[in-house]
SERO-4910 file (N, C-alpha, C, O; in steps of 0.05 Angstrom, whole numbers):
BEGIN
 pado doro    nc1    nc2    nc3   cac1   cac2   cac3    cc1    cc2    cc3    oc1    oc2    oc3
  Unk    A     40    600   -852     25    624   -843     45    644   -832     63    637   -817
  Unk    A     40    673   -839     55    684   -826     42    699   -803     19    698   -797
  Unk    A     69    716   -787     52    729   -755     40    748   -757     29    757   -737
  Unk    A     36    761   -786     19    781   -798     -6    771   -800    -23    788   -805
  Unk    A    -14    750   -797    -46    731   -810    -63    729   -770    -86    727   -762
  Unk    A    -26    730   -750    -39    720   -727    -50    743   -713    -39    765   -710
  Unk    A    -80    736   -703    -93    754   -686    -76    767   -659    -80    787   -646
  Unk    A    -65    756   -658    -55    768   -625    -31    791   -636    -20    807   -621
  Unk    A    -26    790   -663     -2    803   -671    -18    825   -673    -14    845   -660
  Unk    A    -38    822   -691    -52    848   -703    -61    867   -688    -61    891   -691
  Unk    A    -75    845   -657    -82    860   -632    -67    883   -625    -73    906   -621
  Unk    A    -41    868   -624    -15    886   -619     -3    919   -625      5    938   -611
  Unk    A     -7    916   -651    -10    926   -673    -27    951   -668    -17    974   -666
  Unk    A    -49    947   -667    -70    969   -664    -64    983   -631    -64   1008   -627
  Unk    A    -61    967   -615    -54    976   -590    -35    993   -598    -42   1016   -601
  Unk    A    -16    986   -601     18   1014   -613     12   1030   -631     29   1047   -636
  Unk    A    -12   1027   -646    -22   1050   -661    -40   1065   -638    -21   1081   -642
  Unk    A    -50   1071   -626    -66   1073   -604    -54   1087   -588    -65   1107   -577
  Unk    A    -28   1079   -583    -17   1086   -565     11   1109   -570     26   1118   -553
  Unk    A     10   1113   -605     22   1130   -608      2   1155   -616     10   1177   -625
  Unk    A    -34   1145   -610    -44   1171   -623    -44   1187   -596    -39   1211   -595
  Unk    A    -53   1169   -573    -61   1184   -540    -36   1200   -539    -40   1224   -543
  Unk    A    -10   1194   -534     22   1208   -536     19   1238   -548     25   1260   -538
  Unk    A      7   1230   -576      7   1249   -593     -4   1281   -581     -4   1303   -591
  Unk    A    -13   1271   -554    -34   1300   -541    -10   1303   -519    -11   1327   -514
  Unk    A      4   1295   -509     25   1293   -490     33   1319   -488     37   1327   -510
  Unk    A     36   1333   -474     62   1360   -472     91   1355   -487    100   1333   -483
  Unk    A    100   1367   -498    124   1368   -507    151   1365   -495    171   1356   -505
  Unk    A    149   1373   -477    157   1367   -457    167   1335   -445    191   1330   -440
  Unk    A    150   1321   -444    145   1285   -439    158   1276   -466    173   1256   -462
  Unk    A    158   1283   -485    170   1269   -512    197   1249   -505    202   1226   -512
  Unk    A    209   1266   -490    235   1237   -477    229   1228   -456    248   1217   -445
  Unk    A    203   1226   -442    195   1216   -418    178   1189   -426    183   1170   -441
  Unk    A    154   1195   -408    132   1177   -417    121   1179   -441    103   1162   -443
  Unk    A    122   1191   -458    118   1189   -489    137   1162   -504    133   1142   -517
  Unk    A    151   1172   -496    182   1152   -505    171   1126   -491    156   1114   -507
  Unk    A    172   1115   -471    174   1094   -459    137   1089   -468    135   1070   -483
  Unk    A    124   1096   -465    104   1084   -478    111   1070   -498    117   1046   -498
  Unk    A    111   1092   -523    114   1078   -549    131   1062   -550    125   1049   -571
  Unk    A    151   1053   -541    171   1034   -542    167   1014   -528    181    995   -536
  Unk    A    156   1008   -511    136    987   -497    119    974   -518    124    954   -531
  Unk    A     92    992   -518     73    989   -538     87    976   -563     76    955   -570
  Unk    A    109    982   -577    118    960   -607    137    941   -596    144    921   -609
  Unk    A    149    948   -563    155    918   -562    142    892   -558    150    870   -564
  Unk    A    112    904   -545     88    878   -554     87    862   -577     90    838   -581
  Unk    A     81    884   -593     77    873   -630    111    851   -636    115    827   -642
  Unk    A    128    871   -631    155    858   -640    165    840   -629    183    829   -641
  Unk    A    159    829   -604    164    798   -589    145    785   -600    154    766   -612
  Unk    A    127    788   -601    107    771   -616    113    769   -648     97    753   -657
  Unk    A    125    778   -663    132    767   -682    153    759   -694    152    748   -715
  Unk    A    178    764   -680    207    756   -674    199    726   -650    216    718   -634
  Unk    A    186    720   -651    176    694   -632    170    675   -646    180    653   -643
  Unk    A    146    684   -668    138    668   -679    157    664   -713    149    653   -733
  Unk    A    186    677   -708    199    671   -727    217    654   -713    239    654   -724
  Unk    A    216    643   -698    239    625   -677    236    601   -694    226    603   -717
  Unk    A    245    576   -682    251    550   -695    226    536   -685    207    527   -697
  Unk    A    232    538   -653    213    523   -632    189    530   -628    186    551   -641
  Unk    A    169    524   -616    142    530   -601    159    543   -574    158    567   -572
  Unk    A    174    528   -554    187    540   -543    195    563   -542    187    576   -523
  Unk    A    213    576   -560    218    598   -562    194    616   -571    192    639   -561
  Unk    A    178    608   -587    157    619   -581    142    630   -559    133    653   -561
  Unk    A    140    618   -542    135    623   -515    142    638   -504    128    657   -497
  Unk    A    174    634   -494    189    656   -493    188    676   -495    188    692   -476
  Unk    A    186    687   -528    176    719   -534    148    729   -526    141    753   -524
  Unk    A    133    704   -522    107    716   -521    102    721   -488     83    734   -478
  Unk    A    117    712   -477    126    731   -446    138    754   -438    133    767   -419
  Unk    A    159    757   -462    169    777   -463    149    806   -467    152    829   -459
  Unk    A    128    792   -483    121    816   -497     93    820   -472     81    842   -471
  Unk    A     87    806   -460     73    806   -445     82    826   -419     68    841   -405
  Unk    A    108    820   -417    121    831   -389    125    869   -400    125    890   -386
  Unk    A    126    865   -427    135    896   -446     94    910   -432     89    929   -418
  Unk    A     80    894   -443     51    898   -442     42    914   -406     23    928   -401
  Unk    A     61    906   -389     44    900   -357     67    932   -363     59    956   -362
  Unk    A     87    927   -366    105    955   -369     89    984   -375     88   1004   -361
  Unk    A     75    978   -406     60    993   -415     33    996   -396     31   1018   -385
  Unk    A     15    982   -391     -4    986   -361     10   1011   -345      2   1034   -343
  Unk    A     36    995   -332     36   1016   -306     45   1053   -323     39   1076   -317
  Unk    A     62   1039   -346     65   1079   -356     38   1091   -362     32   1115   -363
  Unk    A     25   1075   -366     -3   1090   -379    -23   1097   -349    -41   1114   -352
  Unk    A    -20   1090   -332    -34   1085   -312    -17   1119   -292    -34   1135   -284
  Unk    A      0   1123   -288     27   1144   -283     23   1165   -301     25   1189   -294
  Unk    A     15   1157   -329     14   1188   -346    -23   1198   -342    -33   1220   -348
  Unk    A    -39   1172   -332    -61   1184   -326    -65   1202   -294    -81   1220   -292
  Unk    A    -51   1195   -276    -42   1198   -251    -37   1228   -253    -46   1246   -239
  Unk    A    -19   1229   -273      1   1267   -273    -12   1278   -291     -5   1300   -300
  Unk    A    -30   1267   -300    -57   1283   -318    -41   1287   -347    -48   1308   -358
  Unk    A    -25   1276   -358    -13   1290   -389    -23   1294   -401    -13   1312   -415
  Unk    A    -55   1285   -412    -71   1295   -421   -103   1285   -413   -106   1276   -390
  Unk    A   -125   1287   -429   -151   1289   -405   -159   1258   -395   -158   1235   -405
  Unk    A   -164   1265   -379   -163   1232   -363   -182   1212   -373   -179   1189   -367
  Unk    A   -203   1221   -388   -222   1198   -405   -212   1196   -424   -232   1191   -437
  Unk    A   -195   1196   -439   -178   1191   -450   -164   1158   -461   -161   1143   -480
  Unk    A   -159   1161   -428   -143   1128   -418   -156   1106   -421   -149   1084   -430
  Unk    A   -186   1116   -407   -195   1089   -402   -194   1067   -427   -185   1045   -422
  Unk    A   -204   1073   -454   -213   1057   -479   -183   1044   -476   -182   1020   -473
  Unk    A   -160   1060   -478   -132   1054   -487   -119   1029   -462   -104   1010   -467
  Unk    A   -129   1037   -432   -124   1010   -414   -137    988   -412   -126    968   -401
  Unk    A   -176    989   -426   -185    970   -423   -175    949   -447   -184    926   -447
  Unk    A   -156    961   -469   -148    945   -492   -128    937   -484   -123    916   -496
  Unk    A   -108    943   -463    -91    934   -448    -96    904   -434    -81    885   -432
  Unk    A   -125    908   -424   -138    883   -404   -138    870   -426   -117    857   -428
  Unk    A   -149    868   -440   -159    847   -465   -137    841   -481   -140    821   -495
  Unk    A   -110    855   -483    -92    846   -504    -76    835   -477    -81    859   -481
  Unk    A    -67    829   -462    -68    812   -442    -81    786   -433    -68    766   -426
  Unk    A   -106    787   -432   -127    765   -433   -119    749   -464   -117    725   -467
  Unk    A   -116    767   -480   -109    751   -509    -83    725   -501    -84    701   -503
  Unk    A    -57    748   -491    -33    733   -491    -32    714   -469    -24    691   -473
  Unk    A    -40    721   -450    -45    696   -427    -63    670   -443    -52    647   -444
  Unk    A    -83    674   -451    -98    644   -468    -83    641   -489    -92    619   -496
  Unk    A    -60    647   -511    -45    645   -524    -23    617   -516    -20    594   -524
  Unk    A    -11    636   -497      8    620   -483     -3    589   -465      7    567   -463
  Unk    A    -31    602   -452    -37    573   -445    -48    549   -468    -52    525   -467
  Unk    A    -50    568   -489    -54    538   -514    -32    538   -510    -24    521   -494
  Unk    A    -17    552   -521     16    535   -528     28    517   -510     48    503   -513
  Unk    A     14    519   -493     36    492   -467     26    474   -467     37    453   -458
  Unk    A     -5    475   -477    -17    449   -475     -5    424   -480    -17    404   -477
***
C-alpha cells in the first residue's frame, strides 16, 4: 500500500491545499512572513507523513509522524497570530483551525495505534 491510499496523508494534503488558498488573500506584503511559514509548515505535515511511511521501521514511522505533528501545532500557532493581526477577514480561520483540531485528533489516534 502506498502513503497516497493512507487517510491521514490525504487529510494532510487537503489541509496544505487549504492553507495555501486562505494565504492566497494575505497582503503582499506577508509573502516572506506568515504566508511563507504557513505554507511550509502546512506541506511539512503531508511530507513527514509520507517520508515516514517510506522508512524501514514502524519506528521510524513514528518518528515522522511526530514530526509532522510538531510541523501541525507550528501551523496552529501561525494561523492563530495571522488571525490575531487580522491578514485577512477573521471568519475566515475558523473552518481552516477547526481542520487543524481534527487533523491532529487524526495523528494523535494514528500514533497511538502504532505503539500498540
Amino acid at each position: 500500500m502506498s502513503y497516497k491510499n493512507q487517510f491521514v496523508w490525504k487529510r494532510a494534503v487537503q489541509l496544505s491545499v487549504n492553507c495555501y488558498q486562505i494565504t492566497k488573500r494575505f497582503p503582499q506584503s506577508e509573502l516572506y512572513g506568515l504566508t511563507n511559514q504557513i505554507r511550509r509548515s502546512s506541506v511539512s505535515v503531508a511530507s513527514n507523513i509520507a517520508e515516514g511511511y517510506g522508512r524501514r521501521s514502524k519506528q521510524e514511522y513514528i518518528q515522522f509522524l511526530h514530526i509532522a505533528l510538531g510541523s501541525l501545532r507550528e501551523l496552529d500557532t501561525q494561523l492563530i497570530i495571522a488571525k490575531e493581526v487580522e491578514l485577512t477577514d477573521k471568519t475566515l480561520f475558523q473552518p481552516i483551525m477547526n481542520e487543524v483540531e481534527e487533523m491532529q485528533s487524526i495523528l494523535v489516534a494514528t500514533l497511538n495505534k502504532l505503539k500498540e
